[in-house]
C-alpha positions in Angstrom: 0.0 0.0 0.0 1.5 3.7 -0.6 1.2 5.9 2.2 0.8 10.0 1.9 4.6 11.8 0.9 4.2 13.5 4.2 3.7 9.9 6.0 6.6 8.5 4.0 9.1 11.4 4.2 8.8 11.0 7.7 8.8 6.8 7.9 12.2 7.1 5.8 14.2 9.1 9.2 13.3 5.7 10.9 15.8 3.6 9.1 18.6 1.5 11.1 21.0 1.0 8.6 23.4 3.4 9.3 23.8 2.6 13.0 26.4 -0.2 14.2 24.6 -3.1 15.2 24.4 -4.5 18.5 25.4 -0.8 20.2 23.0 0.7 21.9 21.6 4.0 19.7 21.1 0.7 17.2 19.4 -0.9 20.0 17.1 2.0 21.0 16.5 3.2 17.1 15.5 -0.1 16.3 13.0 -0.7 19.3 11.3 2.4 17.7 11.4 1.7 14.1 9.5 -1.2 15.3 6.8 0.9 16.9 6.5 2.9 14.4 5.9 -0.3 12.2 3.3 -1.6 14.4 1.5 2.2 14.4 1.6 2.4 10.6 -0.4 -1.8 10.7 -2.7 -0.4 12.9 -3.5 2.8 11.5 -3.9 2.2 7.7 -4.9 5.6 6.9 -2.6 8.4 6.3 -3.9 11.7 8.3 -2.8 14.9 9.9 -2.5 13.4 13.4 -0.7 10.7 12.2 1.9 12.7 10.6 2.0 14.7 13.6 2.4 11.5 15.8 5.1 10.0 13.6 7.1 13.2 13.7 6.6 13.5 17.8 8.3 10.1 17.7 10.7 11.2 15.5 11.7 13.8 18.0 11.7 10.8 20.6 14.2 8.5 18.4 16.0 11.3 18.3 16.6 12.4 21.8 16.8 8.5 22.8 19.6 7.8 20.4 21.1 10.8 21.8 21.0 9.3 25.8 22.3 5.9 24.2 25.2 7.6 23.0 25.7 9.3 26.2 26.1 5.9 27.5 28.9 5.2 25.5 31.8 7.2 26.5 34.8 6.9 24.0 38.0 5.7 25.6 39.7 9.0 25.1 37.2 11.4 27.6 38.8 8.7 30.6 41.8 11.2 29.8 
C-alpha cells in the first residue's frame, strides 16, 4: 500500500541501517522503528495526526539515540 509523501518522508528518518549493530543508539533506534511499524499496521490511513504523531516520535528517536550515546563514553574522555 503507498502511504501519503508527508507519512513516507517521515517513515524514511526511521531507518537503522546506518547505525552499528548491537550498540545501543542501534538498539534503541530499532526498538522504535519497530513501533512505528506496528503504528503504521494499525493505523492504515494516512492523516494529519498521524503525521503529527510520527514526527513526535521522531523527535523521541532522536533524543533516545542521543542518551544511548551518552552511555557510551569513547576511551579517550577517561583522559
Amino acid at each position: 500500500m503507498s502511504r501519503h509523501p508527508s507519512v513516507g518522508s517521515i517513515v524514511r528518518y526511521f531507518d537503522v541501517s546506518h547505525y552499528q549493530r548491537r550498540d545501543a543508539p542501534y538498539e534503541v533506534a530499532t526498538a522504535v522503528k519497530l513501533l512505528v511499524e506496528d503504528v503504521l499496521e494499525k493505523i492504515p490511513d494516512d492523516s494529519p495526526e498521524l503525521t503529527a504523531g510520527l514526527r513526535k516520535l521522531l523527535e523521541a528517536k532522536d533524543a533516545l539515540v542521543r542518551a544511548a550515546l551518552d552511555t557510551e563514553r569513547p576511551s579517550w574522555t577517561d583522559r
